[in-house]
N, C-alpha and C positions, 0 to 999 in steps of 0.2 A: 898275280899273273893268272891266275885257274879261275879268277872273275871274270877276267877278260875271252877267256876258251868258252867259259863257259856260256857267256853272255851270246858271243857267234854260236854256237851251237843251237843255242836256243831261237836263235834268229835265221839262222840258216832251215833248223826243223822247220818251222811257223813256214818258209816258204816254200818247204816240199809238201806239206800238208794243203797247204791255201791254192797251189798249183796243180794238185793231184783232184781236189774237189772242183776248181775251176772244168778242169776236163770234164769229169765225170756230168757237172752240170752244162757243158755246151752238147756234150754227146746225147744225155736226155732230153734236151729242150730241142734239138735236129730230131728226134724222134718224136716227140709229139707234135711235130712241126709237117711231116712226112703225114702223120696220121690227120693230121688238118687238111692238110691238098687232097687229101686221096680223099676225105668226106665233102670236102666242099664239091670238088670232079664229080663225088656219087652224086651231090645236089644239083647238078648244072646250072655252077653259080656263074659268074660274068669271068672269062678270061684275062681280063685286066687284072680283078680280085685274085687267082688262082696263080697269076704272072708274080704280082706282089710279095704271096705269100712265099715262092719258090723264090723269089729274092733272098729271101729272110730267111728259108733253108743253107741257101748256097752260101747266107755268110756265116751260119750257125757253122759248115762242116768246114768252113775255112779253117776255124778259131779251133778245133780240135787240132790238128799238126802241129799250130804253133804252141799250143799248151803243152801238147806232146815234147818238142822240143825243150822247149824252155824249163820243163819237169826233168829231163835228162839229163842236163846240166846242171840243174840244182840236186839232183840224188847225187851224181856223182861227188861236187862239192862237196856235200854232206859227208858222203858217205869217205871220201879222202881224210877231211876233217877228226872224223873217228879215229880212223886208221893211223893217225899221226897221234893223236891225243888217248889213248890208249891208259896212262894213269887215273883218268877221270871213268872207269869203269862203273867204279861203284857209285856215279853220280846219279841224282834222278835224272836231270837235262838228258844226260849220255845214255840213260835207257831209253827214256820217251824217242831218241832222236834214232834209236836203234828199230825201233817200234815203230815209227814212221816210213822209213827205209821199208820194215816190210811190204807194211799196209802198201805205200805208193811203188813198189815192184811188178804190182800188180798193174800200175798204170801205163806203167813205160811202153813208149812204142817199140816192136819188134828190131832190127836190124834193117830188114827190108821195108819196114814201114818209113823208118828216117830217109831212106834215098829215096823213096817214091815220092815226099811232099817235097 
């Protein structure tokens, strides 16, 4: 039975990790994305070009919300999963998945951030 905990746990971590890093890399790749338009603008390169690029902004900052979200729901998971499984303490799975929980706390969108997307 503690295979089968453990096994979701482990899978459950892997998706709060995979999903906290997803973010973190749409939100930098919108930032150098931001630093492109504004060098190309200082170039006064072709409108079209600079139109394109801010395409490819607007869809980079889309993908942050829904990362956001979708991360919120998998910590919480997770983080219920523990709370229920509570004998597997002293498990490695059950630490790393506690150790994740941190790490991706840091990513969670706000309160107010979830009602504004």
């Amino acid at each position: 039975m503690a295979d089968s905990r453990l096994r979701t746990i482990k899978i459950k971590t892997g998706v709060v990790k995979r999903l906290a890093k997803e973010k973190t890399v749409y939100e930098l790749e919108a930032d150098q994305q931001k630093n492109r338009i504004e060098k190309l603008k200082g170039q006064g390169k072709d409108e079209y070009e600079i139109k394109k690029q801010e395409e490819v902004l607007n869809e980079c900052q889309m993908m942050v919300p829904d990362c956001q979200r979708r991360l919120a729901v998998a910590f919480e998971e997770l983080k219920q999963i523990l709370e229920t499984e509570q004998d597997l303490k002293e498990d490695e799975s059950y630490l790393t998945a506690q150790k994740v929980l941190e790490e991706a706390k840091l990513q969670l969108p706000k309160a107010s951030e979830l009602h504004m997307c």
